[in-house]
Structure formats: structure tokens, C-alpha cells
C-alpha positions as CSV (number, residue, x, y, z in Angstrom):
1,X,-2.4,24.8,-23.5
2,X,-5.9,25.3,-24.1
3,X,-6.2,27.6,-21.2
4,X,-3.8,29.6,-22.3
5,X,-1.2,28.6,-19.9
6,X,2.7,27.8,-21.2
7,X,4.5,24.2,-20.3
8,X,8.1,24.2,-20.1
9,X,9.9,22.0,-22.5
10,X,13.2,20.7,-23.5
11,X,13.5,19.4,-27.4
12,X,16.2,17.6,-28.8
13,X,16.8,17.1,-32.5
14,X,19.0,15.5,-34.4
15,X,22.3,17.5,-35.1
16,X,21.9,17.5,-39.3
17,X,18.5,18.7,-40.4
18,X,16.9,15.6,-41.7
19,X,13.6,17.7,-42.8
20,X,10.4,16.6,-41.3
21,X,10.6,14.3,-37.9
22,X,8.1,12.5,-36.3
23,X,8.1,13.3,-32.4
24,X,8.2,11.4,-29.1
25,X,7.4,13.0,-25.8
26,X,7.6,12.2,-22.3
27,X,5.9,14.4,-19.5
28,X,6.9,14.2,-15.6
29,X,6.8,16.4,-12.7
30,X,10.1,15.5,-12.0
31,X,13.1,17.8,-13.0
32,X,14.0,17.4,-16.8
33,X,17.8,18.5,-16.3
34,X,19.2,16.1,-14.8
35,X,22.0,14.3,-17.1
36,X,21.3,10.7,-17.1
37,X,17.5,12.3,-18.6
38,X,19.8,14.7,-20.8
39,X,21.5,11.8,-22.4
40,X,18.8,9.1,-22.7
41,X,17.1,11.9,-25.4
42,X,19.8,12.9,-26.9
43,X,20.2,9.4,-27.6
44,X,16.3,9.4,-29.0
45,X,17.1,12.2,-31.0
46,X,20.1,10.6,-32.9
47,X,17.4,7.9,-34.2
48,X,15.7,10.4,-35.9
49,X,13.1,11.4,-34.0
50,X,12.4,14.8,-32.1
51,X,12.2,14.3,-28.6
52,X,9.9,16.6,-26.2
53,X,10.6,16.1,-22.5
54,X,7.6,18.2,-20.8
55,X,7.4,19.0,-16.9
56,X,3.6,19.1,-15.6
57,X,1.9,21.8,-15.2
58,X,2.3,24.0,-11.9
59,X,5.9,21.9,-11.7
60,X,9.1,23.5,-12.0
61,X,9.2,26.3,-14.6
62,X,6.0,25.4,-16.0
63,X,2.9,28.0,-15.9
64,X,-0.5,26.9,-13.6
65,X,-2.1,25.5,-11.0
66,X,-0.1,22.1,-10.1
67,X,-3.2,19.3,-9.3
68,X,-1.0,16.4,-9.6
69,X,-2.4,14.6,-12.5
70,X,-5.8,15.9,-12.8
71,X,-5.0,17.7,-16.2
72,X,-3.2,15.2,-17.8
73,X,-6.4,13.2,-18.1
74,X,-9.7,14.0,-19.8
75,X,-11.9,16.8,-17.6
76,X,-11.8,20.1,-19.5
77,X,-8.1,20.7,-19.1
78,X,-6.4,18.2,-21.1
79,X,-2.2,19.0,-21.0
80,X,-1.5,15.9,-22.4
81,X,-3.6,16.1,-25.8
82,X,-2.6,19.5,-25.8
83,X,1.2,18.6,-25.6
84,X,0.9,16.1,-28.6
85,X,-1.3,18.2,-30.9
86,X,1.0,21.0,-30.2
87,X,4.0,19.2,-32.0
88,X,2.1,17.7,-34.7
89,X,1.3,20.7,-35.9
90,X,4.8,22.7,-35.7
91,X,6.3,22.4,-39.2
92,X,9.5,20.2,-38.6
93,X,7.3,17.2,-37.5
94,X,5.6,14.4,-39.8
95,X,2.4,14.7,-37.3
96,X,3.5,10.9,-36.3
97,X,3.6,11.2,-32.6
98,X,4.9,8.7,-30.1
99,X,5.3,9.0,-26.1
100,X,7.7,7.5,-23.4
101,X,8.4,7.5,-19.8
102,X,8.3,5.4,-16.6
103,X,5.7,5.4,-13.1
104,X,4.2,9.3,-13.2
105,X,5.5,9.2,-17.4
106,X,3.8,6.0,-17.2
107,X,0.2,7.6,-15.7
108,X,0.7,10.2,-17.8
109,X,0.5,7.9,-21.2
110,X,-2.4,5.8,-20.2
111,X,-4.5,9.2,-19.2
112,X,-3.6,10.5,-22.5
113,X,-4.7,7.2,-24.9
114,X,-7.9,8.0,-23.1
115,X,-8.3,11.6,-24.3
116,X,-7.8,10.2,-28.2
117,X,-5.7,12.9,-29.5
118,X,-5.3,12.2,-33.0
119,X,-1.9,12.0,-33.7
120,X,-0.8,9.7,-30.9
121,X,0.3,6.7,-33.1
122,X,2.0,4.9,-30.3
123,X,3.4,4.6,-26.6
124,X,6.1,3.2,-24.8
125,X,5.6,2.6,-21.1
126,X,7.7,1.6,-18.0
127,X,6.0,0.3,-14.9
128,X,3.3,2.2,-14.9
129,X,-0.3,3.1,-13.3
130,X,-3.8,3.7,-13.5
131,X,-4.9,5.0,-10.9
132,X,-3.1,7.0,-8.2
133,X,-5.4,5.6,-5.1
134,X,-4.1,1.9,-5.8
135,X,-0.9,2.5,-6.9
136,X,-0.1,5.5,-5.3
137,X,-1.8,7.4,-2.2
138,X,-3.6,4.5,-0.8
139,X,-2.0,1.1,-1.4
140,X,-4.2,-1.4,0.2
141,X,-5.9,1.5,1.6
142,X,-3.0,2.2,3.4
143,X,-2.8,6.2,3.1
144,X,0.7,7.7,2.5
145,X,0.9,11.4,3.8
146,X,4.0,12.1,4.3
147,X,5.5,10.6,1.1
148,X,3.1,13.1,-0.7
149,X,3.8,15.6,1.3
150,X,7.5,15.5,0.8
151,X,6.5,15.3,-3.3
152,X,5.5,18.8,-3.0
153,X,8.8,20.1,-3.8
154,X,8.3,19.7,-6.8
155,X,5.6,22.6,-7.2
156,X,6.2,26.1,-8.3
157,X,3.7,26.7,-5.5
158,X,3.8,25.0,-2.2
159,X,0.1,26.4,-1.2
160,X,-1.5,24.6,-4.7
161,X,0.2,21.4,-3.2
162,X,-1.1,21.5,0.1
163,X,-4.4,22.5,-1.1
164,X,-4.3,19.3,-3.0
165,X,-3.4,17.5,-0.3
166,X,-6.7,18.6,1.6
167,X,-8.7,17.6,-1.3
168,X,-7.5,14.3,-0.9
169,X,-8.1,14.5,2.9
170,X,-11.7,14.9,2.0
171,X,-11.8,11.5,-0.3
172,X,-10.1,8.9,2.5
173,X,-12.5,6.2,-0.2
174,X,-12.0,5.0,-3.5
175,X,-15.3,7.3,-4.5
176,X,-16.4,9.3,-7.6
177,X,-13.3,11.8,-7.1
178,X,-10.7,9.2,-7.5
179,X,-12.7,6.9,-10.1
180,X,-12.7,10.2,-12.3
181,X,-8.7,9.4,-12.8
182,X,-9.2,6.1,-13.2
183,X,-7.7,5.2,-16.4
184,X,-8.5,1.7,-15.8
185,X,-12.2,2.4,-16.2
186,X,-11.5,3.8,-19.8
187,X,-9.8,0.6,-21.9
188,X,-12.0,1.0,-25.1
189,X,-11.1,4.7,-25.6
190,X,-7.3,3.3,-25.5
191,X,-6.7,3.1,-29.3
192,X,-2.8,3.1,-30.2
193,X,-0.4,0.0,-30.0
194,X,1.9,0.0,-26.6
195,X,5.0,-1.6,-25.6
196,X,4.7,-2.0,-21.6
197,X,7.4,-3.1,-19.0
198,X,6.6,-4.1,-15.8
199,X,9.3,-5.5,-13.2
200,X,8.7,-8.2,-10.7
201,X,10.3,-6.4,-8.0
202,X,7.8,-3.3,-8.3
203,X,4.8,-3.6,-6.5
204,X,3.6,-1.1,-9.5
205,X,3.9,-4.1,-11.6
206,X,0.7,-4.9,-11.1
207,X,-0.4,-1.6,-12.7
208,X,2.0,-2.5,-15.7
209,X,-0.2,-6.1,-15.9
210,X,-3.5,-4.4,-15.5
211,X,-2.4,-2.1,-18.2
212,X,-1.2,-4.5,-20.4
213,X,-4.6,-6.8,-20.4
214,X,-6.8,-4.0,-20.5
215,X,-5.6,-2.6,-23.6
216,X,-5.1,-5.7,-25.2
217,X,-8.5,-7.0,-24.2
218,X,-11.0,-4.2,-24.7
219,X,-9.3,-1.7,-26.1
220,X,-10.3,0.5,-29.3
221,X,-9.5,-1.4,-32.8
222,X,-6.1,-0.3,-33.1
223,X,-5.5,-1.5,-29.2
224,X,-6.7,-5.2,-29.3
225,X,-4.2,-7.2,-30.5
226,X,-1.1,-4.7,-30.4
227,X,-0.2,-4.8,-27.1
228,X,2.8,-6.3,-26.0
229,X,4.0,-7.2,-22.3
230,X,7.9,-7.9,-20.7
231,X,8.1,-9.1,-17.2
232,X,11.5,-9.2,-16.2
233,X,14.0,-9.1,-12.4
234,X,14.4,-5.7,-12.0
235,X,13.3,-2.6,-9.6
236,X,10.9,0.4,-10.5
237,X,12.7,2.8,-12.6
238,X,13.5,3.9,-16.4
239,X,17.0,2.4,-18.2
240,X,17.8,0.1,-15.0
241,X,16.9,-3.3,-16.4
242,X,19.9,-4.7,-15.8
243,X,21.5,-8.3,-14.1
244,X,22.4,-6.8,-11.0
245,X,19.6,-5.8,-8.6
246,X,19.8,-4.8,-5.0
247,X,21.9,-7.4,-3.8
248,X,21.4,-10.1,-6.4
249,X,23.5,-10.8,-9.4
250,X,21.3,-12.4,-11.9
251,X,22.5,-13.9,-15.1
252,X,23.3,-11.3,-17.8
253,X,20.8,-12.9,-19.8
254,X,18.6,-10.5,-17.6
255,X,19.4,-7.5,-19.1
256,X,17.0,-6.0,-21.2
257,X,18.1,-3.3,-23.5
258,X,15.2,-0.8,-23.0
259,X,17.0,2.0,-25.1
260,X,17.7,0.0,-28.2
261,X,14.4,-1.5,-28.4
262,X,12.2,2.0,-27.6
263,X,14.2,3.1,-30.5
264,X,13.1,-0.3,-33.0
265,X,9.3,0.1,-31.9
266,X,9.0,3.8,-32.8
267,X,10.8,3.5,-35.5
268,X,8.7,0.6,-37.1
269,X,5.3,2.3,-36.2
270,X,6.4,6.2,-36.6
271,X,9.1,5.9,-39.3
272,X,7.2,2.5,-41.1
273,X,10.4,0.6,-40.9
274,X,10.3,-3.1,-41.1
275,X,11.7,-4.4,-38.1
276,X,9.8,-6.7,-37.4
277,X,9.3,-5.6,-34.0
278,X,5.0,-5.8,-34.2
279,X,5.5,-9.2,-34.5
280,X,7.4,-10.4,-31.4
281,X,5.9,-12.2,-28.5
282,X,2.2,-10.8,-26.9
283,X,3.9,-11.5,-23.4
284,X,7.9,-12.7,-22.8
285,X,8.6,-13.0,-18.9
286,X,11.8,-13.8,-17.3
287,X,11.2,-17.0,-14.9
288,X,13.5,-16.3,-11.5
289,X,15.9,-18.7,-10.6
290,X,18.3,-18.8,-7.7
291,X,21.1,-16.5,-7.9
292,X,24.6,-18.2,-7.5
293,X,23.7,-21.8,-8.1
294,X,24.7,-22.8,-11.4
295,X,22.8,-25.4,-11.9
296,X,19.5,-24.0,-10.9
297,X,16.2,-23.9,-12.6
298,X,14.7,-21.2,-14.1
299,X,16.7,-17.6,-15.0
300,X,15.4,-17.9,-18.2
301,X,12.8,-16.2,-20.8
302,X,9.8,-17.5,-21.3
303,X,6.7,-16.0,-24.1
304,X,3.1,-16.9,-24.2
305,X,0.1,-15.6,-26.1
306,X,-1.6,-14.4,-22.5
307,X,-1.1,-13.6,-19.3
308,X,-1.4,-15.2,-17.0
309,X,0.1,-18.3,-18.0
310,X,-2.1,-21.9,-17.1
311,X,-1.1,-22.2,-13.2
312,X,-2.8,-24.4,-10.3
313,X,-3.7,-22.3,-8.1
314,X,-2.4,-24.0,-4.7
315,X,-3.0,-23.0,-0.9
316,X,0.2,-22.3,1.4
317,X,-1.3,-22.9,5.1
318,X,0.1,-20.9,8.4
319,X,0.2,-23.6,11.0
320,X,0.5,-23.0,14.4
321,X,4.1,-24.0,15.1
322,X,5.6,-21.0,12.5
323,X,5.2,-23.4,9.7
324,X,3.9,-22.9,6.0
325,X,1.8,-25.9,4.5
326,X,0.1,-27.2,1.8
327,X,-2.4,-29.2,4.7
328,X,-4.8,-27.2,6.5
329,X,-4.5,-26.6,9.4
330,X,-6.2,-29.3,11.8
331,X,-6.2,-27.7,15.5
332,X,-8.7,-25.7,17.0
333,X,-8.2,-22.2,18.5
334,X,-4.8,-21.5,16.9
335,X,-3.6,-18.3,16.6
336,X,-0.2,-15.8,16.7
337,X,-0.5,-12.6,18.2
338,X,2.1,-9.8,18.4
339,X,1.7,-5.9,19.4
340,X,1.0,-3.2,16.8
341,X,1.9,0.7,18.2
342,X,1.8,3.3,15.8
343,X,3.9,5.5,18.1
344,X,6.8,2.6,18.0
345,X,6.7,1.0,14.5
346,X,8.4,-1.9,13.0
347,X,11.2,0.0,10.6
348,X,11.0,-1.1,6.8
349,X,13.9,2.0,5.6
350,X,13.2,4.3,2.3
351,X,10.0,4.9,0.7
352,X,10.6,2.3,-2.0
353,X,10.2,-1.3,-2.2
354,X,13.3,-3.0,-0.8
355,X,12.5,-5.9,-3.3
356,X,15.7,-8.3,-4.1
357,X,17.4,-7.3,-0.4
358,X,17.6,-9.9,2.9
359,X,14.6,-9.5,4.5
360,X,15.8,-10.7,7.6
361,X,16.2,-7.5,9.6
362,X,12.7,-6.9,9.5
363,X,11.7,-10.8,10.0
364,X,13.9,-9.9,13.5
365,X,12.2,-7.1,15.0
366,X,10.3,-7.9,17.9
367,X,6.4,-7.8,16.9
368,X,6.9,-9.1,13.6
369,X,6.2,-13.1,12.7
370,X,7.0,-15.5,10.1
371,X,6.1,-18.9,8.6
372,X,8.7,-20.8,6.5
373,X,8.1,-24.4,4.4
374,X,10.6,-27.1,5.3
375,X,13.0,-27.3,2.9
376,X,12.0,-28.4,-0.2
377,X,13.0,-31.4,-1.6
378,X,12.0,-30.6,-5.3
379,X,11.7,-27.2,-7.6
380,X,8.3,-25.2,-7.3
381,X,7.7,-22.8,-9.9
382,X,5.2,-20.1,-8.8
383,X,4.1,-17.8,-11.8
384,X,0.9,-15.7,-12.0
385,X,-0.6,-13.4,-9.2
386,X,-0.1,-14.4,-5.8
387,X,-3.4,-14.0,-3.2
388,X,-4.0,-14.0,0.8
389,X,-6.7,-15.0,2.9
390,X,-5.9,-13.5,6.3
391,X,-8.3,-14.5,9.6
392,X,-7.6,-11.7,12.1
393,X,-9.1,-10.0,14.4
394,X,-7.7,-6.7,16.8
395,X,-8.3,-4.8,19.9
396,X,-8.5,-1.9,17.7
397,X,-10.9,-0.8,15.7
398,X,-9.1,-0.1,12.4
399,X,-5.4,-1.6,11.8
400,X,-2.9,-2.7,9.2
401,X,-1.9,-6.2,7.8
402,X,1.5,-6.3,5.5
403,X,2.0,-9.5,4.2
404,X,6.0,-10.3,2.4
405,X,6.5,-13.4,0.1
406,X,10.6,-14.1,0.3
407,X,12.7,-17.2,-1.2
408,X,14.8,-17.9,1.8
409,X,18.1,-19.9,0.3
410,X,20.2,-22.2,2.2
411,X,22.8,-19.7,4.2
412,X,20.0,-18.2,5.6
413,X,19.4,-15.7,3.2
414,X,15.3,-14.3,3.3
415,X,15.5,-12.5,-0.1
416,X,12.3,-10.5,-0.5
417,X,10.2,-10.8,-3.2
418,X,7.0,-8.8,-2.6
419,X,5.0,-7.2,0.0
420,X,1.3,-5.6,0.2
421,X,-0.1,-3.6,2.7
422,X,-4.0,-4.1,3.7
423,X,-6.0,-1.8,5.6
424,X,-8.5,-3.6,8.0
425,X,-11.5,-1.2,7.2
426,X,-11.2,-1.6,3.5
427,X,-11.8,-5.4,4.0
428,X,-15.2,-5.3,2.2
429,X,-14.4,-3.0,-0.8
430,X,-12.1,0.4,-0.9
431,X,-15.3,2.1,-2.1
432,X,-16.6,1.7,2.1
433,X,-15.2,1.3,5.7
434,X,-16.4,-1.3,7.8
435,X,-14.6,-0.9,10.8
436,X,-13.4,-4.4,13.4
437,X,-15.6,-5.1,15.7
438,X,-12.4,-5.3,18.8
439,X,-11.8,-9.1,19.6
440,X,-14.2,-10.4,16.4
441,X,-12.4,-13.0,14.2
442,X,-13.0,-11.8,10.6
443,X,-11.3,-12.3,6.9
444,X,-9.3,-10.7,4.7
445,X,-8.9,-11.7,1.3
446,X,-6.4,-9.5,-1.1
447,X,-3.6,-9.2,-3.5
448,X,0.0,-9.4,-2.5
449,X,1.5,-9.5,-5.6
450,X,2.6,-11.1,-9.2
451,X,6.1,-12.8,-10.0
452,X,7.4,-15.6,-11.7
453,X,9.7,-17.8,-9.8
454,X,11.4,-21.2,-9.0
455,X,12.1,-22.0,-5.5
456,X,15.1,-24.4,-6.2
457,X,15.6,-27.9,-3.9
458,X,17.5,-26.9,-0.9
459,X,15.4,-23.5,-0.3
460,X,12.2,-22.7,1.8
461,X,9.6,-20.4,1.0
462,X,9.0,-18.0,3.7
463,X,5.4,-15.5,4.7
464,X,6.1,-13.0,7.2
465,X,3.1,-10.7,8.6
466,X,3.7,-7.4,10.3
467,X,1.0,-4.7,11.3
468,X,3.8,-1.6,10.9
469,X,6.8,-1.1,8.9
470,X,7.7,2.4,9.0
471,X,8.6,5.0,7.2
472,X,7.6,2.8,3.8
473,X,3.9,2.1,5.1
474,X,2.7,4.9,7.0
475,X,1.3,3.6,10.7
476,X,-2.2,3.4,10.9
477,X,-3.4,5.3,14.1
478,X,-6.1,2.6,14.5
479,X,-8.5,4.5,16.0
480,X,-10.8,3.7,13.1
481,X,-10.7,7.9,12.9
482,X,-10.5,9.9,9.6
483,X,-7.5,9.6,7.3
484,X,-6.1,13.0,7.4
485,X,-3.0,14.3,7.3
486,X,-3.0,15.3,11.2
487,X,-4.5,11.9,12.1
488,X,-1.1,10.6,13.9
489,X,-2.0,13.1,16.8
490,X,-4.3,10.6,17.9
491,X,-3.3,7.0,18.5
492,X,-4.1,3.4,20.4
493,X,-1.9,0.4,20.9
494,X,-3.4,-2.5,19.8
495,X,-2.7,-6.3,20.0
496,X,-3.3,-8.1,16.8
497,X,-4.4,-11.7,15.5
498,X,-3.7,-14.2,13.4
499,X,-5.8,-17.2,13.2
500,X,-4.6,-20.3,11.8
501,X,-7.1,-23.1,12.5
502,X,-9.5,-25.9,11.3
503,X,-12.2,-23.1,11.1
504,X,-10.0,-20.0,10.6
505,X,-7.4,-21.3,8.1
506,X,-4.9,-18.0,7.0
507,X,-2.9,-18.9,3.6
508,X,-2.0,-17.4,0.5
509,X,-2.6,-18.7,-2.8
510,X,0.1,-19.4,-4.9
511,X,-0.1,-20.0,-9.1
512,X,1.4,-23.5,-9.0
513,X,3.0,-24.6,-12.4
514,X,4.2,-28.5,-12.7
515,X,3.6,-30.8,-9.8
């Protein structure tokens, strides 16, 4: 690097010595040995290409300071520009470079298109990010400690990560620190075609989307117009985009073969071959259908030139008898209440999205609620980005909203299909805190998510609103105190709100398509 410091690598070439290669690269903190990452570049390599799979800096066997991300991106250390520089010049490559990788390979891409090195020619990306406080320590402005904390292993250094982790302490707001790793706030410096995946059961997806649009909206001249976008059912991860997910068995029409194609788009932009592949769909999206119904709409691919498609956007009411609604509400002084103690959480298992799974263990726990449409008589196709307008109010001062979207089938079934946390002081911006006023009825208006979906005839569409769900969403301690790691040593009880009436009417808005 730069600075003089020495990145561990792992290249793989073909076996026969085909001369001059061009070079893809990947770069993750995670380990590099594993052999399910072993084999997917060997395979790279037997296209033809030579494949560089680079572990951050301060990570594993790899020399300096680990600060997360922070020199991947474009401050005065710049790893990533380094990394692909570094191979164009070594004598065995062509100087056509290409890069790879899913979630933290994903980050890593985007902050590297915005440094401009010159020999990055194209990317590959997985559902990916822009910026670490949405998509990662602060969803919703939910703060995630002890998932970050536990990510320390994977520092030479345990003290660099904890002193990272007190630098974030002292930015609880989405401020100048975190805007500086923004990549989101750096499009037209993105100059280099992309292939992006995003999956609808990822709430990273909407970093994939944002990604996506960005690039091919106001990127550089080589950006605009080469981007291209696949939505499809699938979970966060690399070489998993299969038919079967979490407990659902979609079609194997499903499957997308990441692999082959990664290997068809670097090979038409770094080899020149004419595949054809520039000149495939802007967007294609896989439209969910319901799983083990033959005769079901939907489980199909669709393509447009945009995203998102044309969609109505339509209002799904919470009525006051556990209902959802396309009428408003007409009563007055209607509202659901339930407890929220961070010392006794509702349980959500794991640290990742339990999308595709039976919600209905969490629907049961005792201070968690739901609304559910009667049955519907008729398909409804939601596709697009999926909104809520929450009226709450709390006997706390600060306190936690998680709103879940699930396609409840006819045995019962509440299969999840997204969820969003959204921290009460954040309500007017994640650049501020405005903390509740105890008792005062205010609003919340946020994202929950993106999908594309038919609800088939004989299902119900179900909201379900929780303050906690533990370990995946960290409690809030609701003492409207800093967000600290230590803050869980204080804590209040709180009783929570949900307003659902003529004045106060709590929905989400769905993108409609059809009537």
C-alpha cells in the first residue's frame, strides 16, 4: 500500500500459462481460506482470468491498523486503488481489472469506483452497501453493539477494534464522520459498468437498489447507461441464489446461476468477447408467487427499463379490531398498546434476517401485535418499495418501532417477508434527535422495505409491530440517553402506542400493480 504497509493475498491462475491475464479481485475482512471461497476462484481462474482474494487491512494476516472500512474509501489511505493498481502493473496481467464480492465485498467495490483508479474496467456486486450507518451499525437508527463487537474477531488486534468502536460511540448521528463513507454521496465519480444483485429477502437490498439507480442515474460517462440490476427470492449471501430458501421451495426457475454469468460479464468487458451480455435487461426481477400452489400467480421473471416499475401506491389501514384495510379508519381514540422492557425482550433468534421463515413464533409472544386483511378474494401484486406511517406515542422518552410485512397462506402459515427497525428519536432525520415528549401522540414515517410479490386468492396479508426483538435488533434502553456501548446498564420499562384513528390513521403504503 501506499503507506507502506503489506495486504495479505491469495492468487489463483489458470493451471497452463496463457501469457498475459486480466485480473479480478475481491477484498473482505472475512477469512479467505475457507473452501467453498477456495473453490468459487479456482473456478474464476479456469475462465482465464487471475483472481486476487485480499483480506482488509489490520484483518487476519494482513499488516495495519484495522478501521473497518475507512481505507478502502477515498481519505489519504486508499487500500482499494492500491490493490487494483498493484496488479495492473505486475507483468502477467493485461492491466484490465475487474472486482467481485458480496455485503462488506460489496462496500468495498462501491468505495473503490469512487476513488477512480484507472484500471478498474468493471465490477460485479452481490447485495451490497453504501453506507455502514444505514445498512450496518444503525439500521433505522437502531444501534447494534454487540453484533460489532462480536465482528472484532476478525482483527489482528483486538485493541484497534475496540478503539473503533469508541469512535463510533462518539458519532450516535448520521454526522460528517459517517457521511465521509458515504458512497452514496459520490455517484458521478462512479465510472465503470456494474452488474448488481440484490435479494428480496435482504433487508441490504435496498442498498443493492440504491446502488443500482445511483450509478445508472448520475454516474460518470461510462456509468450511465451500463448498469444492470437482478432482484430475485433469495437470502443475503454470495453463490446461494438458489430455489430453496429458508423454508420455502420456490420454482427452479428461481435459480440464478451467479458463477456462470460473473464469468460472461468479465469476460465480454475484460477479455472483449461478444456475448452479448451488455445488452441484457437494465432491470429483470423475479415476481413471488405462493409456494406449493401450482396454479398460483406470479414465480416468474419479469425485465423493465427502470426501477421501480409503474405501481399505485395504495394505503393498508390498522383498524382497531386487529384488522388491515384499505378504509381509514373512522373511530375516534383508537389505539393498541402493549409493554416494551429492554431487560425482557421479545426474541427474534440469529443476527440475520429470518426472511422466508413462519413468523408466527414471534407474532405469539406476549407484547407483540398484529393486523391481518381478510382473506382475499382476488390476487394483489405488490412491487416497488414498501413505506409506513406509524402514530405512536410512549411513556418513555426514546423507544423502538419494528414493523414485519408477512404473506400469511391458508394453513396458517405467516411467512416473513421483511422487517425494519425505527428508532423513535430519529423521527425527524438521522442527522438529529428529537426525543418523545412521554404520553404525546406523534408520527413516524419510514421505509420498511422493497419486494415484488403476489398475494394469491385464499391468503391474507399480515403487519405485525413489536418494540423489541432481541438478539437481531439490539433493545433500546429508552432512556433517551447516549448510544454507547455500556448504555444497557441503564434502563426504563415503557408502555407503548399505537394509534389507529380518524385523526391518527397508522398504515403502510404498498406499490399496488393491477386493480
Amino acid at each position: 500500500m501506499r503507506d507502506g504497509k503489506n495486504l495479505s493475498a491469495y492468487l489463483y491462475t489458470p493451471v497452463r500459462d496463457r501469457g498475459q491475464l486480466p485480473a479480478i479481485f475481491e477484498q473482505r475482512y472475512a477469512d479467505l481460506t475457507g473452501l467453498g471461497t477456495r473453490k468459487a476462484a479456482a473456478d474464476l481462474a479456469r475462465a482465464g482470468f487471475a483472481v486476487a482474494m485480499v483480506n482488509y487491512r489490520g484483518t487476519h494476516e494482513s499488516e495495519g491498523t484495522w478501521v473497518g472500512y475507512r481505507t478502502m474509501q477515498w481519505g489519504p489511505l486508499r487500500d482499494g486503488y492500491d490493490v487494483c493498481e498493484w496488479l495492473a502493473q505486475q507483468p502477467w496481467c493485461t492491466g484490465k481489472i475487474g472486482t467481485f464480492g458480496s455485503s462488506q465485498g460489496g462496500y468495498a467495490q462501491n468505495y473503490l469506483a469512487v476513488s477512480q483508479p484507472p484500471h478498474l474496467t468493471c465490477q460485479y456486486m452481490v447485495d451490497t452497501g453504501l453506507s455502514l450507518f444505514h445498512e450496518g451499525y444503525r439500521i433505522g437508527g437502531a444501534t447494534r453493539p454487540e453484533r460489532y463487537v462480536a465482528m472484532g474477531k476478525v482483527a489482528r488486534n483486538y485493541a484497534d477494534h475496540d478503539a473503533l468502536l469508541a469512535e463510533w460511540d462518539l458519532h450516535p448521528n448520521y454526522d460528517t464522520y459517517w457521511q465521509a463513507e458515504d458512497a452514496s454521496r459520490h455517484f458521478p465519480r462512479m465510472n465503470v459498468p456494474c452488474f448488481t444483485i440484490g435479494s428480496w429477502y435482504d433487508f441490504m437490498n435496498q442498498g443493492s437498489i440504491a446502488s443500482y439507480i445511483g450509478r445508472q442515474k448520475q454516474g460518470g460517462p461510462a456509468s450511465r447507461g451500463a448498469q444492470q440490476l437482478l432482484l430475485g427470492p433469495w437470502l443475503h449471501g454470495r453463490l446461494n441464489k438458489g430455489s430453496k430458501v429458508a423454508e420455502m421451495t420456490y420454482p427452479e426457475n428461481a435459480t440464478f446461476p451467479e458463477l456462470a454469468h460473473m464469468i460472461r460479464w468479465f469476460a465480454h468487458y475484460l477479455k472483449g468477447e461478444d456475448n452479448a451480455v451488455e445488452k441484457e435487461p437494465a432491470v429483470r426481477y423475479y415476481v413471488m408467487g405462493a409456494t406449493g400452489e401450482p396454479s398460483a400467480p406470479g414465480n416468474e421473471w419479469r425485465s423493465t427499463v427502470d426501477w421501480p416499475p409503474k405501481s399505485t401506491p395504495t394505503a393498508y389501514f390498522l383498524q382497531s379490531d386487529g384488522q388491515l384495510a384499505t378504509s381509514a379508519p373512522a373511530a375516534s381514540g383508537s389505539s393498541t398498546s402493549y409493554a416494551s422492557d429492554p431487560r425482557q425482550p421479545m426474541n427474534i433468534p440469529g443476527t440475520s434476517f429470518p426472511g422466508a421463515r413462519d413468523s408466527r413464533p414471534f407474532e405469539a409472544q406476549s407484547e407483540v401485535r398484529t393486523w391481518t386483511t381478510e382473506v382475499l378474494t382476488a390476487p394483489v401484486e405488490w412491487t416497488g418499495e414498501i413505506q409506513a406511517e406509524l402514530h405512536i406515542s410512549s411513556t418513555a422518552r426514546d423507544t423502538d418501532f419494528i414493523i414485519r410485512l408477512s404473506d400469511v397462506y391458508p394453513d396458517g402459515r405467516s411467512m416473513l417477508l421483511m422487517d425494519y427497525p425505527m428508532r423513535a428519536r430519529y423521527r425527524e432525520g438521522y442527522d438529529k434527535q428529537k426525543l418523545l415528549t412521554p404520553g404525546e401522540p406523534t408520527r413516524l414515517s419510514f421505509h420498511v422495505g422493497h419486494t415484488s410479490i403476489i398475494f394469491n386468492k385464499g391468503h391474507r396479508i399480515r403487519v405485525t409491530i413489536a418494540s423489541t426483538g432481541a438478539p437481531l435488533y439490539e433493545p433500546n434502553n429508552q432512556t433517551g440517553g447516549p448510544q454507547t456501548r455500556d448504555w444497557m446498564k441503564n434502563s426504563v420499562k415503557a408502555i407503548n402506542t399505537i394509534w389507529h384513528d380518524s385523526t391518527r390513521p397508522s398504515k403502510i403504503i404498498a406499490p399496488q400493480v393491477g386493480s
